[in-house]
C-alpha positions as a printed NumPy array, in Angstrom:
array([[ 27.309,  14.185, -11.7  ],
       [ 27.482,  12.008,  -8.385],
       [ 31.017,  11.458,  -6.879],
       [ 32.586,   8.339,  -6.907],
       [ 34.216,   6.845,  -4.298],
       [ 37.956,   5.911,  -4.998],
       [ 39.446,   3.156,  -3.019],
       [ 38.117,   0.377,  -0.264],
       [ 34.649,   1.208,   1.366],
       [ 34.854,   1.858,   4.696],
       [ 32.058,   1.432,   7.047],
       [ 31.011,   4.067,   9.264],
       [ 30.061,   2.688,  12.793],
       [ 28.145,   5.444,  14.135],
       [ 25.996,   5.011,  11.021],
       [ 22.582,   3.147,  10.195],
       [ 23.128,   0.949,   8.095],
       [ 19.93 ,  -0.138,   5.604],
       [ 19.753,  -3.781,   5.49 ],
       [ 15.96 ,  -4.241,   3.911],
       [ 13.154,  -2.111,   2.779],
       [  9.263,  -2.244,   2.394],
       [  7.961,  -1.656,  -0.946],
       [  4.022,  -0.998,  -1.156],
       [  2.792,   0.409,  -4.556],
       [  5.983,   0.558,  -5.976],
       [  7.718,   2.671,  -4.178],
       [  9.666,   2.64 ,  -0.681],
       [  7.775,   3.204,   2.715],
       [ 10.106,   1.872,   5.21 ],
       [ 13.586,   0.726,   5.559],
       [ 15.011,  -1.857,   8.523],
       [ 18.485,  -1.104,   9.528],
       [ 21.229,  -3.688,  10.638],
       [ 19.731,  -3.602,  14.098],
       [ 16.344,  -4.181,  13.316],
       [ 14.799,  -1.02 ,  13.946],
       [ 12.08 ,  -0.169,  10.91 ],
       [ 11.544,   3.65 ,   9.982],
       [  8.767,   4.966,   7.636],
       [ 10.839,   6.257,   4.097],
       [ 10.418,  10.181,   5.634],
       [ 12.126,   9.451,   8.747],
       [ 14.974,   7.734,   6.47 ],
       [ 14.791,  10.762,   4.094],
       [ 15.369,  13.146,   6.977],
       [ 17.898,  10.829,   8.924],
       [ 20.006,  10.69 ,   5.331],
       [ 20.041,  14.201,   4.994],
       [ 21.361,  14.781,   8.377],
       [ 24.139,  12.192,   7.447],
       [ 23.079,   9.465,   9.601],
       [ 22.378,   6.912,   7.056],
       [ 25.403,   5.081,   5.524],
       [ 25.655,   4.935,   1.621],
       [ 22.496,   6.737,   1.415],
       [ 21.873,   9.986,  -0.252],
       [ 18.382,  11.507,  -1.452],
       [ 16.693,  12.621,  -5.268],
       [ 13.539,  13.753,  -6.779],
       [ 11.745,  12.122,  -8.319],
       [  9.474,  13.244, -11.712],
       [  6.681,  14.362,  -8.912],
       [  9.073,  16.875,  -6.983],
       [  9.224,  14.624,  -4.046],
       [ 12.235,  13.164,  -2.275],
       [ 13.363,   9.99 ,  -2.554],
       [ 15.867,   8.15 ,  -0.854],
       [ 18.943,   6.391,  -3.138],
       [ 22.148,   4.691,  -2.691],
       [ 24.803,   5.623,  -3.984],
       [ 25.649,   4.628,  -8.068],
       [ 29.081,   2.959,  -6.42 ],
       [ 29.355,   0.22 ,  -9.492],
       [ 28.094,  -2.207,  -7.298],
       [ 24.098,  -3.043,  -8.03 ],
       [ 24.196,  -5.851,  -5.03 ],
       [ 23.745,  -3.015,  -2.562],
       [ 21.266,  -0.52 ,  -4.536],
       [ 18.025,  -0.117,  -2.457],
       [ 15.894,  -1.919,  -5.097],
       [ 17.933,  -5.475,  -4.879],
       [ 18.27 ,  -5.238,  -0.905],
       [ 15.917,  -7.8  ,   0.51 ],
       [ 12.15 ,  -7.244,   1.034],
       [ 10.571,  -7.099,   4.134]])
């Protein structure tokens, strides 16, 4: 079960930060982070799992591949799927 996170959110600085992502056959293939830069969804899979990506964390989905996620923090504004489109 994921781990919740218990009091205010607190906003790492040193950390991207995804702001909008490109869907294309229903699935993720690039993210743009809060300073514009774009990065195809393995470079984002590979930056999150070297902890560079803020509220960001990877899965797998049914085909054994990763996936990139946010974090099930009760809030469904910031979940990758309602972020803006770009």
């Amino acid at each position: 079960m994921p781990r919740r996170r218990s009091g205010p959110h607190t906003i790492d600085p040193n950390k991207a930060m995804i702001k909008e992502v490109h869907y294309e056959d229903g699935s993720i293939q690039a993210v743009k982070f809060q300073n514009g830069q774009v990065v195809d969804v393995q470079t984002a899979i590979e930056m999150t799992e070297a902890d560079l990506i803020e509220d960001a964390n990877t899965g797998v989905n049914r085909e054994g591949e990763k996936t990139l996620r946010s974090y099930p923090d009760g809030d469904p504004s910031n979940n990758l799927s309602n972020l803006p489109r770009f």
